[in-house]
Structures are given as structure tokens and as C-alpha cells.
C-alpha positions as CSV (number, residue, x, y, z in Angstrom):
1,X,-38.9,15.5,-32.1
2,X,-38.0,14.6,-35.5
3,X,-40.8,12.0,-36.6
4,X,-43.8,10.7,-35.4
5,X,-44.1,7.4,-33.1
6,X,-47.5,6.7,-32.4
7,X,-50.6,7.6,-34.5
8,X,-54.3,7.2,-33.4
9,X,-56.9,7.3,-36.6
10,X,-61.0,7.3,-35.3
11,X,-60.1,4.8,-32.4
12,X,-64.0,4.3,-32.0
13,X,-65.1,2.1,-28.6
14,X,-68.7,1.4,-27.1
15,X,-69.9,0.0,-24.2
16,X,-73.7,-1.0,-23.2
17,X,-75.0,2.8,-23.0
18,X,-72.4,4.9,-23.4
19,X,-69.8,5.7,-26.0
20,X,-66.4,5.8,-24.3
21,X,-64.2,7.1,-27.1
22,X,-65.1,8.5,-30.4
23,X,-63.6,9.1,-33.4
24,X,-60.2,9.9,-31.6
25,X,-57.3,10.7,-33.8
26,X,-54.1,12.5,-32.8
27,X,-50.3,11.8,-33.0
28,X,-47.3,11.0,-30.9
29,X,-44.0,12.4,-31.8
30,X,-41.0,10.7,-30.9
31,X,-39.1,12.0,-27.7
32,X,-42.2,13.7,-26.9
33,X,-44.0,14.2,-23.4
34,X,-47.7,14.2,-24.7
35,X,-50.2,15.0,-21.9
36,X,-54.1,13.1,-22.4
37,X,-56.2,15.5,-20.0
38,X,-59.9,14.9,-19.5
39,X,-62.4,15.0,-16.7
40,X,-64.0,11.8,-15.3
41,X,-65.3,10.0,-17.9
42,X,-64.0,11.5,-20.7
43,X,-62.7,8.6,-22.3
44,X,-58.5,8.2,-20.6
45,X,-58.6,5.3,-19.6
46,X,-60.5,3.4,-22.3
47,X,-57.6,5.0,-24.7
48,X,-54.6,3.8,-23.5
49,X,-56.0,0.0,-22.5
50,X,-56.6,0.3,-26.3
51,X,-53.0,1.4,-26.7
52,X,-51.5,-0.9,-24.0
53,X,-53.5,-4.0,-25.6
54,X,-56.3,-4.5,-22.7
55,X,-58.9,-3.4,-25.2
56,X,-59.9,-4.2,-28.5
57,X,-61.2,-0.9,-30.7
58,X,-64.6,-0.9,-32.1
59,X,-63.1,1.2,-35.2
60,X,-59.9,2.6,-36.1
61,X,-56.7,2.0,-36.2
62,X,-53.3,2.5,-34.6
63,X,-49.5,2.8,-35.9
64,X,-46.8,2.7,-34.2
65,X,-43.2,4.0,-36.2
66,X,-45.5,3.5,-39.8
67,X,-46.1,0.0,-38.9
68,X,-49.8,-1.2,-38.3
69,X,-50.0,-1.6,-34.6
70,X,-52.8,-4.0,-33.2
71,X,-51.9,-5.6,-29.6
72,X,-54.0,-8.0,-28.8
73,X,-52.4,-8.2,-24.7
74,X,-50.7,-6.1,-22.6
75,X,-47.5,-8.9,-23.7
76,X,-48.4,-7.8,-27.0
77,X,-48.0,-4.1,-26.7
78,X,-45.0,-4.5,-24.4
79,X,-42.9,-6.7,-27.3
80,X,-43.6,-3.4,-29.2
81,X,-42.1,-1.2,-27.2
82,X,-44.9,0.1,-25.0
83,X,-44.7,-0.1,-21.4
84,X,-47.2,1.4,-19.0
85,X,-46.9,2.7,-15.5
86,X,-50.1,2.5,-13.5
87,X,-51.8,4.5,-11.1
88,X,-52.2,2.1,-8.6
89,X,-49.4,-0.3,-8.1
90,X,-49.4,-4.1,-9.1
91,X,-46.8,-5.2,-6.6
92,X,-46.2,-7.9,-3.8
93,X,-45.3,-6.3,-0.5
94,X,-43.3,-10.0,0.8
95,X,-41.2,-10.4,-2.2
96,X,-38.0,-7.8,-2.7
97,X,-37.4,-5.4,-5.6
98,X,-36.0,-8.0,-7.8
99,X,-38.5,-10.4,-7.6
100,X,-41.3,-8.2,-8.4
101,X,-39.5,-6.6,-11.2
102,X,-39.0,-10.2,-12.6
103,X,-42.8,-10.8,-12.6
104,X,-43.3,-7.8,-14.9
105,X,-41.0,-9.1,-17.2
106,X,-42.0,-11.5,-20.1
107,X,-38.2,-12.8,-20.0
108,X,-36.5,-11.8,-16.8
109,X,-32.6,-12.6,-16.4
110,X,-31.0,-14.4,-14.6
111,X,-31.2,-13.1,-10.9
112,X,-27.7,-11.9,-10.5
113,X,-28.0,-10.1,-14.1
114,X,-31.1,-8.2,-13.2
115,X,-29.7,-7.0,-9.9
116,X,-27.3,-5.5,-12.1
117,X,-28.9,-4.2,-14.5
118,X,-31.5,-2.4,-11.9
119,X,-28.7,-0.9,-9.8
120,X,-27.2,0.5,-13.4
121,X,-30.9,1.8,-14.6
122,X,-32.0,2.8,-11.6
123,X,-28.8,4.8,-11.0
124,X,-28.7,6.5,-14.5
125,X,-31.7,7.9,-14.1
126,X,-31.7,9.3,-10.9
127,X,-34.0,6.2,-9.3
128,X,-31.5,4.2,-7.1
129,X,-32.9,1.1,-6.0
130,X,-31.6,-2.0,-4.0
131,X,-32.7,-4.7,-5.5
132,X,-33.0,-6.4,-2.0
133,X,-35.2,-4.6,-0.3
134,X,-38.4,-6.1,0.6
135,X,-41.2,-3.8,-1.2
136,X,-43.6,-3.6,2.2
137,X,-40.5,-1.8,3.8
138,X,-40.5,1.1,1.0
139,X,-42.2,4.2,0.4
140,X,-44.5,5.1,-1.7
141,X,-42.0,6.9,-3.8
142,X,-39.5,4.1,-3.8
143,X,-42.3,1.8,-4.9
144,X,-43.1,3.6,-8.1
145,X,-39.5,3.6,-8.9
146,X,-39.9,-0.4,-9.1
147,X,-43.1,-0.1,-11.6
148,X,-40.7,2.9,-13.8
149,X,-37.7,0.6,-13.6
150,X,-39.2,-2.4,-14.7
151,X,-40.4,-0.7,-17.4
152,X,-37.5,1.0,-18.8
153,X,-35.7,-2.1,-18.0
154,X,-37.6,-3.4,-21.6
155,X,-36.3,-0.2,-23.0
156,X,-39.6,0.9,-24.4
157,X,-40.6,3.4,-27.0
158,X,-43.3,4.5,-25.8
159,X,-43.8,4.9,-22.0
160,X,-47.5,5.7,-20.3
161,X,-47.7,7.2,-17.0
162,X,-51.4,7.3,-15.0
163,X,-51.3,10.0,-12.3
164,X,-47.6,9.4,-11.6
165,X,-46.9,12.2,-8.9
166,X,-50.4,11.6,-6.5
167,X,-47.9,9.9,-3.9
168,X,-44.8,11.7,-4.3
169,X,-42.9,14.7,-1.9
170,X,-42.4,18.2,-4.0
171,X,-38.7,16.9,-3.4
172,X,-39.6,13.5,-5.7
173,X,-42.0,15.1,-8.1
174,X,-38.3,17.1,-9.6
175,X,-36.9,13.8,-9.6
176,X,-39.4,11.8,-11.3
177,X,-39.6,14.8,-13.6
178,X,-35.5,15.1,-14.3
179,X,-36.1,11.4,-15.5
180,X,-38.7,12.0,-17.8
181,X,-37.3,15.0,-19.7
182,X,-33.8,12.7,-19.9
183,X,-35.5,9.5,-21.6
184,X,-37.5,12.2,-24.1
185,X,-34.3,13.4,-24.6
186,X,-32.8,10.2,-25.5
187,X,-35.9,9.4,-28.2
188,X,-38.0,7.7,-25.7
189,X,-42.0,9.3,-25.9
190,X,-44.1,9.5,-23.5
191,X,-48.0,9.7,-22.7
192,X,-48.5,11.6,-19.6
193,X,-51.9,11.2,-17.3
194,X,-52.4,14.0,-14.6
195,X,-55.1,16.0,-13.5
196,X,-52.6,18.5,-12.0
197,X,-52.2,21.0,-14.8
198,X,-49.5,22.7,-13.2
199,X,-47.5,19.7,-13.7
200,X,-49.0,19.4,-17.0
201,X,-47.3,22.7,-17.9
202,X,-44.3,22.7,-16.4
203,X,-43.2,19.1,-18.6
204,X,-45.2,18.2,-21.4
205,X,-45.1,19.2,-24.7
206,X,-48.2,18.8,-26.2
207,X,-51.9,18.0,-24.7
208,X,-54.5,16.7,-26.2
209,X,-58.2,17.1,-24.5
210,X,-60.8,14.7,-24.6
211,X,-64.8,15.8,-24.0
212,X,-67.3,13.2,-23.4
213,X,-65.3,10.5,-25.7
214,X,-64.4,13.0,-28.1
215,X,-61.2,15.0,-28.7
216,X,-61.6,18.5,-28.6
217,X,-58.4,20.4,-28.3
218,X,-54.4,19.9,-28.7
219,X,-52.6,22.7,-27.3
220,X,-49.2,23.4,-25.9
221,X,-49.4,23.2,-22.3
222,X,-46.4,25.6,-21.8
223,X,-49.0,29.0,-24.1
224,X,-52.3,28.3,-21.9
225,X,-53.0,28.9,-18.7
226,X,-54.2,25.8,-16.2
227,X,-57.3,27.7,-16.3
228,X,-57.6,27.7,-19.6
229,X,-57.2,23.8,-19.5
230,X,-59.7,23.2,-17.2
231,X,-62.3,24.3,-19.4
232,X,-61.4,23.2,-22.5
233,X,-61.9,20.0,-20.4
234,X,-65.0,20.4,-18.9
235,X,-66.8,22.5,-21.9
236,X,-67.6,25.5,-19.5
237,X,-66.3,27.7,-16.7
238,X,-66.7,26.9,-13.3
239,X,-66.0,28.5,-9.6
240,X,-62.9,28.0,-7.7
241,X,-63.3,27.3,-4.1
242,X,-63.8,30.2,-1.6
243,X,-63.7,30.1,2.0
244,X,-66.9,31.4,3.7
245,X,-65.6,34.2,6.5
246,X,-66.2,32.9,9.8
247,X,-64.5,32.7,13.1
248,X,-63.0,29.8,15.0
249,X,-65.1,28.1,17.7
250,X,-64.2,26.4,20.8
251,X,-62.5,23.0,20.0
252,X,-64.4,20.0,18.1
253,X,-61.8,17.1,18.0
254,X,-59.0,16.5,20.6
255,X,-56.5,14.1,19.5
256,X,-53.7,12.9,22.7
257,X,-51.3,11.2,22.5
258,X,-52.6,9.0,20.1
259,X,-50.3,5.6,19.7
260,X,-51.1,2.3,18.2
261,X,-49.2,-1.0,17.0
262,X,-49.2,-1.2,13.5
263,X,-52.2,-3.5,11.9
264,X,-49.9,-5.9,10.4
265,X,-46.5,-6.8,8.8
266,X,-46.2,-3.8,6.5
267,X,-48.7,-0.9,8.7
268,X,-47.8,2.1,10.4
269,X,-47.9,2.1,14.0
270,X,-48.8,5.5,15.5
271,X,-46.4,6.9,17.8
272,X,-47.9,9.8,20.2
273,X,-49.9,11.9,17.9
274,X,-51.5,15.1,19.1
275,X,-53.8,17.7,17.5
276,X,-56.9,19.5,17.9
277,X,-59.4,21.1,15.1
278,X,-62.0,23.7,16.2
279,X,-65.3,24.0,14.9
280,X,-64.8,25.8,11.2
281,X,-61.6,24.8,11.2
282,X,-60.2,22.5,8.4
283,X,-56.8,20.4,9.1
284,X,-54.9,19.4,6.5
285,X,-52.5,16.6,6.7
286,X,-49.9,16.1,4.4
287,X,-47.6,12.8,4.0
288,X,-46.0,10.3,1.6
289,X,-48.3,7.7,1.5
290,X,-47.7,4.5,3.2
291,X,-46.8,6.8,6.3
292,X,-49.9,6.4,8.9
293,X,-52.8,7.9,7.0
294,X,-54.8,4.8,7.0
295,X,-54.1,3.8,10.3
296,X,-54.7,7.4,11.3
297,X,-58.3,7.0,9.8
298,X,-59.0,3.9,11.0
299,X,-58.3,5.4,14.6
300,X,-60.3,8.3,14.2
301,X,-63.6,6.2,12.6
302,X,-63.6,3.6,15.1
303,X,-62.5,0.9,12.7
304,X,-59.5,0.7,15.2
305,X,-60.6,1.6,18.9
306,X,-58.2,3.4,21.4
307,X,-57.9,4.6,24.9
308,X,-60.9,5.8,25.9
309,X,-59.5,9.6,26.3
310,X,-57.0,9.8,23.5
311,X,-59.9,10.9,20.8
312,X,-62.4,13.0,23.0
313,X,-65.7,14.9,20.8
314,X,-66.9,17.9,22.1
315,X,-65.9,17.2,25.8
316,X,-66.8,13.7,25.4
317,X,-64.3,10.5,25.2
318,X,-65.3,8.5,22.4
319,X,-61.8,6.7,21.7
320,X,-63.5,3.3,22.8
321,X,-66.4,3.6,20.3
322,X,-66.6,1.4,17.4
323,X,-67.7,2.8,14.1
324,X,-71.2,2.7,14.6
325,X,-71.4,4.7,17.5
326,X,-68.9,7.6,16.4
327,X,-71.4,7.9,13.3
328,X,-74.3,8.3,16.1
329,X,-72.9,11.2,17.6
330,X,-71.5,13.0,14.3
331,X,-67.8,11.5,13.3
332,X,-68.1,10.7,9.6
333,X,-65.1,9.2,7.4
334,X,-64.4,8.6,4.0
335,X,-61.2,6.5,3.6
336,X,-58.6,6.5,0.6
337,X,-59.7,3.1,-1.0
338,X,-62.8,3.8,-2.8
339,X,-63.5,0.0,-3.7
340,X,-64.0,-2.5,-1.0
341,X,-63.3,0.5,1.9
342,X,-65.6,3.4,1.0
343,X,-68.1,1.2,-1.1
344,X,-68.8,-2.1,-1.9
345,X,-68.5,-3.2,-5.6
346,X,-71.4,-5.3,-5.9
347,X,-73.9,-3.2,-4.7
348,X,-76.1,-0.7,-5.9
349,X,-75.7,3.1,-5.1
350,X,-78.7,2.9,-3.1
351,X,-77.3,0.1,-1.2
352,X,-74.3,2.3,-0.3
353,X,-76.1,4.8,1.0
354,X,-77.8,3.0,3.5
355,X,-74.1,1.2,4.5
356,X,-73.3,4.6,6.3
357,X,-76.3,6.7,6.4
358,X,-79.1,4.3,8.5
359,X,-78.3,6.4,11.8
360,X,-78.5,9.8,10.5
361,X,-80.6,9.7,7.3
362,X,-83.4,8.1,9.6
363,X,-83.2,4.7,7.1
364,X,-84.4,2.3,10.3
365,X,-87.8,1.3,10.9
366,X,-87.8,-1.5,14.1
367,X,-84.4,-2.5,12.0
368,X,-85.5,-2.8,8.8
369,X,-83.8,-0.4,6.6
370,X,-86.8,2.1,4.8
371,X,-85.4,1.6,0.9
372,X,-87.5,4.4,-0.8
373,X,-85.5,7.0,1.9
374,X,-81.8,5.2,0.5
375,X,-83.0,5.8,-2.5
376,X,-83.8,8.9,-2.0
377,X,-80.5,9.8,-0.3
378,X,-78.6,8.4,-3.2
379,X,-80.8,10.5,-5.5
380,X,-79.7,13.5,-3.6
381,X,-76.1,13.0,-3.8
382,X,-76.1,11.7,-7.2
383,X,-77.8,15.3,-7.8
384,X,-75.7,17.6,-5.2
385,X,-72.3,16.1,-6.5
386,X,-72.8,16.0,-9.8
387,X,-72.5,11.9,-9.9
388,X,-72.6,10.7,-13.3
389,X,-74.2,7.8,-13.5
390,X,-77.7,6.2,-15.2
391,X,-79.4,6.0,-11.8
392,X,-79.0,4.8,-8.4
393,X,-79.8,1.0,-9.4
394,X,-75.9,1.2,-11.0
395,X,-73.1,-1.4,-9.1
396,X,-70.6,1.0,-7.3
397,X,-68.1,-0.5,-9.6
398,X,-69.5,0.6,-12.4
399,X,-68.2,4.3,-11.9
400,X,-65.8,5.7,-13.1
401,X,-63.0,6.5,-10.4
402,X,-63.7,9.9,-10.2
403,X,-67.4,9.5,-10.1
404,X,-67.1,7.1,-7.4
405,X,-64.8,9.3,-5.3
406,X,-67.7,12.2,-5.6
407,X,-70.4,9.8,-4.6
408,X,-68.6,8.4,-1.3
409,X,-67.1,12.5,-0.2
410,X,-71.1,13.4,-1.4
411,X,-72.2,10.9,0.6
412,X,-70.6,11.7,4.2
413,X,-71.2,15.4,3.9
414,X,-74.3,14.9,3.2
415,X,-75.1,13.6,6.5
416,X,-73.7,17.1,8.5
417,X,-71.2,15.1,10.4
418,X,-69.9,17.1,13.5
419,X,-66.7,15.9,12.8
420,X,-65.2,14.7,9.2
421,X,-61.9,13.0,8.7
422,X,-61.3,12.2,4.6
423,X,-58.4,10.4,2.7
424,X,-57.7,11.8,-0.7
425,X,-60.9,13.6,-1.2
426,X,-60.1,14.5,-4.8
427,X,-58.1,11.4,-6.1
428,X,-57.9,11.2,-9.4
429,X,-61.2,13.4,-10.0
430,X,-60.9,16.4,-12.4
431,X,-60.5,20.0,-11.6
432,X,-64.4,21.2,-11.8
433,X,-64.8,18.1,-9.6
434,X,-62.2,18.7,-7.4
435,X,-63.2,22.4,-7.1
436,X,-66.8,21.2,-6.2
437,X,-65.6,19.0,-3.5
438,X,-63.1,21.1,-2.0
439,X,-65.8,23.7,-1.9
440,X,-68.6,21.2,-0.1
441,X,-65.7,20.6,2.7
442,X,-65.4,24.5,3.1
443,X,-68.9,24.9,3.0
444,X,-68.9,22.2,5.9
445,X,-66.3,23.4,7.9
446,X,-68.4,27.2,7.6
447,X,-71.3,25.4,9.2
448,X,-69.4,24.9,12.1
449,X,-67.7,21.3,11.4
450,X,-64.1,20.5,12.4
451,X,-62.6,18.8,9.3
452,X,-59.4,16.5,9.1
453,X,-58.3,16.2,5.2
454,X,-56.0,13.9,4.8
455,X,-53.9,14.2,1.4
456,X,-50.9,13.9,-0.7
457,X,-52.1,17.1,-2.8
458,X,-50.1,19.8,-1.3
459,X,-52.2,22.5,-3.5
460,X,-55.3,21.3,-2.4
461,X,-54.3,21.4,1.6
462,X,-53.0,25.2,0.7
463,X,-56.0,25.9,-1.2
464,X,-58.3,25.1,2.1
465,X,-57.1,24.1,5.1
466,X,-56.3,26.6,8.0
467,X,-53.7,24.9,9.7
468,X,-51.2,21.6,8.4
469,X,-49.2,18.9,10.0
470,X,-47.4,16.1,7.9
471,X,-47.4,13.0,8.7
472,X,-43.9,10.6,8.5
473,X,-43.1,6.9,9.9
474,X,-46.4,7.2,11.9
475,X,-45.7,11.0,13.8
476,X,-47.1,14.3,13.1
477,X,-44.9,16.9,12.5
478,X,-45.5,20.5,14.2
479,X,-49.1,21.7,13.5
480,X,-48.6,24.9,12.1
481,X,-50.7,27.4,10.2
482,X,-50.7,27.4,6.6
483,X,-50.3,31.1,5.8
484,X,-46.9,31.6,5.5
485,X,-45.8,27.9,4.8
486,X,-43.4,27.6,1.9
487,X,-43.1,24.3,-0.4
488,X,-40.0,23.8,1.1
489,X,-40.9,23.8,4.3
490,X,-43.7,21.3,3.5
491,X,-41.7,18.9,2.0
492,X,-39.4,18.7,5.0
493,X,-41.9,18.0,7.5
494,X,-43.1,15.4,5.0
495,X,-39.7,14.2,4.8
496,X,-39.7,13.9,8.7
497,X,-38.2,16.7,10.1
498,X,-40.1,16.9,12.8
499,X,-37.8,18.6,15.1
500,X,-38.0,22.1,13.0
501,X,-37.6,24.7,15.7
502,X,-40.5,27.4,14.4
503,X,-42.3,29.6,16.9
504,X,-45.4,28.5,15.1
505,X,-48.5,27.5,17.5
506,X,-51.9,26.4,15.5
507,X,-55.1,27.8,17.1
């Protein structure tokens, strides 16, 4: 790092109520891996849309290489030199490789050229790609390879990642991470988004923290602990998870033999899955995403009904129950899509609540739902998970992701489901959030609750679950216990080895 590429001087913006970022100056050195760490709601995202264009500042100013940079569109920024690489992917599943990579581009080649030139950048960075292959048939991993490629395709200065490893394999994360350290290397910086801190210190440079809008530390990732970074983001201390002792009970959930076509074009069908989880027992499932875990919890809810006797609670067949009815006798869900899945944009908080809580919160009177108890319910997990938001009036969409992702977890466990399958429980939440939800599903499966947790977070299904299986094409690997499992191991059963021959039983 010889020079400095991108300077932010009191980038100042405001919305209706809240000040998002203020007063936020710090610098960018060229060939630099920069990490921006905050917790929900700290101000991330409202930064870089300033950066990549989306967002006008209220005050302040950026520059980028001396020169005054303003971008007034995301076209703008990208003519620059800036190219951004989201968290959820903006691509079309029917088109191939080439054709989505062309949309990205302000001025795409001609379509022989640009398969060219992605087999050649793909390949020199340790990305192959075919530029044929129809996007629905990739993985999740092959898919952010498109968005990274079509970025470096415009050879950009300046390269901003959101939460780039969430659906990657231990095995991709060292790819993805040999890539970055060879385009710092060859003068290309980079503004790295993560709420793994691990990660954080294994590549980046630098990290500046941001409080409440505000910027409140840089440090060098490398010289503090993860710890350490945790509270400088959160302004305080705060408890890791711990596991309540308590012994097994008899078993809760009985998956058999489980198989299902898949929903459409590009699904997962289910092929023979089998599993069981006792009472205090937490699952944890592990997978590249795009590999069955929707269609696993759209199964297990009811949002998909099976064979009566393939999904059996507590003795009892409920695979032929619709959603509804598995929420009657205890089986709660909370799936990965937070928008449009787990809530409904448009409505408020209160509103929510009674979506999912009618039956068990008591919300019915002769089928009129009883408002004052929704609100109160949405009061209580607005309180219990630490839900920042101005009240329970507030349009689901008006949280921030992480606040949103507490409010829907908050939400099911707040019910004492008998059973509770959830997608991603910590998605793109911070790590005092994280901890506190991790420790709500602990302090649930103590109680005497059989737990599913599905996610791609390999340190958060060590951290609580008692046994693990990974999904892959639609099977479950081996359910083995987690003491004991290495990384390696883990990533090979998410890879698909599922015939690994260890004497390993779960309980």
C-alpha cells in the first residue's frame, strides 16, 4: 500500500428519525483489504450505497485517487472504478453465465469476446466458469463467482464485498480468499463486509468500526482479538452462548425416508432423508445453499405436505398436515427469506405477530383476531430480542436486516414450539445478536424442545448443536455427533460425500 485510494471526509446522512451515518471520515489505501464492521444498524449499508452511488450524502465529501468523487448512480460509481458485490444475488436463474454477466455490464462485448474474456478471468483467479451454463443449474458458490467476475471483468479499483462467504464450503471460503489477497496484490482495494471476525482477521488489513452512525475505532484486525472486535462494535461486553446441562429425552421428531419432487425448474428434490432429534437435542444442518434447505423447511412446516408417516411428532403422523395444524400441536418455523417468507413487508410488527401466533398466543376470539394481545406479543419480542425499532406500528420492511431476522427467530421461540426447524437464524445479524439468539435456541432446546437449525455457519452449528448432518443435491449426509468433527470433515460431507465410512451413530 503505497498511496491512498478512497477518502471519506464527515459523510453525514439522515433519514426521518434516525441519523444513519455521522460525521464518518476514514481512508482507503490502495491494494488494501479494508474491513467496515458494525452491528445492525450501525450505519454499513447506508455507507457504501453512498460510495457505490445509490445514495446521495447529506454532508461530506468523497475522493477517490485525489479526484472529487460524487456518483450520482451505481453507472456512475462503476465508470470510476468501483464495483460492488452484493449479499444477495441480482441474477436470472433461465439465462446462462454470459448473459447475466452482460446485464451487469454498461458496455458488454460481443458475445463470443465475453465468453473469452470470462473463461481467461475466471481462470486467473482461481474462479473457472463456463460461460454456458444456465445459472439455476449452479451452486451457490458458482453463482457468486458470476457477480465477482462480472465485476472484475470492468477492472475496478475499488471492489466492495457484503457478507461474501455466508454461502460458501470452508473449501470455497480459501478460494474466494486466494482471490482477494491476489487482486490487493496487484493494486486492486477492497472494502470487505463480514460479521465473521475470524474471517475478518485472517484477510484484512485494516477495520474500521462504526457505533450507532458513528466511527469509533480503526484497528488492525491481525493485533486484536475477535472478542475484542465485538465490543468495540457493540459498545459493551456481552455473554457467549452456554449450553444448559441436561440429558436427552425420548425422541421428538422422526424424519423417514423423506423424498419429494423438486418445487419447480431450479428446486431441490429430496431424496430419502432420515433423521431424528430428541427432546433437548439441537440438530444442526450444514449445506451449500441451493442444496434442499428450503425444500427441507417447507416439508417439515407443512408448506409442502408428505406421506402421512414420513414426519411423525411425538408418536404422532403429522406428515399430511398443512401449516396451520403443525403450528396447533407445537412445529414452529422460521425460514431463510426474511421478506415476503418470514414476514410480510407491508405490514406492521403487530400484524406479523398475529400471522403465526393466533393459535398459540390465544389472538382468536369467535375468529376475530384480539389486537391489543398482537400487540402485546410484538411488545414482548421487540423487548426479549432486543428489536430495535420505534414501536410495533413500524412496516416489517422498515428494519434493518438484522433487526428483522431477531424479530421473526423472537417471534417463533416465543411461542414454546415443541418442535423448531430455522433457516439461517443469525444471517447477517451481529455477534451480540447472534450470541443472543443462539442462546434463546439453547435455552429452548434445555426446556425440552427438539431443534433443527439449518445453516451455512459452520461455527455457529459447532458452537450449539449436538449432533450434524449436511445436506448436498437434496440427501443428508451421515448424522454424526459434533464433538470430534473436524473442518475437514465438514466440508466433505457438505461437498457430498456421503458415503464416508465412520462408526459414528447420533443418539
Amino acid at each position: 500500500m503505497t498511496d491512498t485510494l478512497l477518502a471519506l471526509d464527515g459523510l453525514t446522512k439522515a433519514y426521518p428519525g434516525v441519523v444513519a451515518n455521522d460525521d464518518v471520515s476514514f481512508s482507503i489505501g490502495t491494494g488494501e483489504i479494508h474491513a467496515l464492521l458494525g452491528e445492525n444498524g450501525a450505519g454499513k449499508s447506508t455507507l457504501v450505497k453512498m460510495i457505490y452511488g445509490l445514495v446521495k450524502p447529506d454532508r461530506g465529501t468523497l475522493k477517490l485517487a485525489g479526484q472529487t468523487f460524487a456518483p450520482n448512480s451505481p453507472q456512475a460509481a462503476r465508470s470510476a472504478g468501483v464495483a460492488m458485490v452484493f449479499q444477495h444475488f441480482s441474477l436470472f436463474d433461465a439465462l446462462d453465465v454470459a448473459e447475466n454477466i452482460a446485464l451487469g455490464m454498461d458496455n458488454p462485448p460481443k458475445a463470443r469476446d465475453l465468453a473469452k474474456r470470462i473463461r481467461d478471468v475466471s481462470h486467473a483467479y482461481g474462479l473457472p466458469l463456463s460461460p454456458e451454463r444456465i445459472v439455476g443449474t449452479l451452486s451457490a458458490g458458482e453463482r457468486q463467482r458470476v457477480e465477482i467476475i462480472r465485476c472484475l471483468l470492468q477492472n475496478p479499483r475499488l471492489l466492495i464485498m457484503d457478507e461474501p462467504t455466508s454461502v460458501l464450503t470452508p473449501q470455497e471460503v480459501d478460494i474466494l480468499f486466494k482471490t482477494l489477497r491476489q487482486l490487493a496484490a496487484e493494486g486492486t482495494s477492497i472494502l470487505y463486509i463480514s460479521h465473521k471476525l475470524e474471517e475478518i482477521r485472517s484477510l484484512c488489513d485494516t477495520a474500521t468500526i462504526l457505533r450507532l452512525g458513528k466511527k469509533v475505532a480503526t484497528c488492525t484486525p491481525k493485533e486484536t482479538t475477535a472478542r475484542e472486535l465485538a465490543e468495540m462494535m457493540v459498545g459493551a461486553s456481552f455473554a457467549s452462548p452456554k449450553a444448559r446441562s441436561h440429558a436427552p429425552g425420548p425422541i421428538r421428531l422422526s424424519v423417514q425416508n423423506l423424498s419429494l419432487p423438486a418445487p419447480d425448474a431450479f428446486g431441490t428434490a429430496l431424496k430419502d432423508i432420515s433423521f431424528q432429534v430428541r427432546a433437548g437435542q439441537i440438530l444442526g444442518i450444514g449445506g451449500v445453499a441451493g442444496n434442499g434447505q428450503d425444500e427441507l423447511l417447507l416439508a417439515l412446516s407443512g408448506e409442502r405436505k408428505t406421506g402421512k408417516d414420513t414426519i411423525v411428532l411425538d408418536g404422532q403422523a403429522v406428515g399430511h398436515l398443512g401449516p396451520e395444524a403443525r403450528r396447533g400441536i407445537g412445529v414452529l418455523s422460521a425460514p431463510e427469506e426474511r421478506l415476503g417468507h418470514a414476514a410480510v413487508p407491508d405490514m406492521s410488527l403487530t400484524e406479523n405477530a398475529a400471522l403465526t401466533g393466533t393459535l398459540r398466543k390465544g389472538m382468536l376470539n369467535r375468529g376475530f383476531v384480539n389486537w391489543a394481545r398482537a400487540e402485546d406479543f410484538a411488545s414482548d419480542v421487540i423487548r426479549d430480542f432486543d428489536v430495535r425499532t420505534p414501536g410495533t406500528h413500524v412496516a416489517a420492511r422498515a428494519l434493518s436486516g438484522g433487526n428483522l431476522q431477531k424479530y421473526v427467530i423472537g417471534r417463533e421461540v416465543l411461542q414454546a414450539p415443541e418442535v423448531l426447524v430455522v433457516n439461517q437464524p443469525t444471517w447477517g445479524v451481529d455477534a451480540a445478536a447472534a450470541a443472543a439468539i443462539r442462546q434463546a435456541l439453547l435455552d429452548l432446546s434445555a426446556g425440552g424442545a427438539a431443534v433443527v437449525v439449518v445453516s451455512q455457519d459452520l461455527d455457529e452449528l459447532m458452537e450449539i448443536a449436538d449432533n450434524f448432518g449436511a445436506l448436498n443435491e437434496g440427501r443428508i449426509s451421515e448424522i454424526r455427533p459434533v464433538e470430534g468433527l473436524s473442518v475437514d470433515e465438514i466440508g466433505l460431507m457438505m461437498g457430498g460425500a456421503h458415503g464416508m465410512e465412520v462408526a459414528h451413530g447420533a443418539a
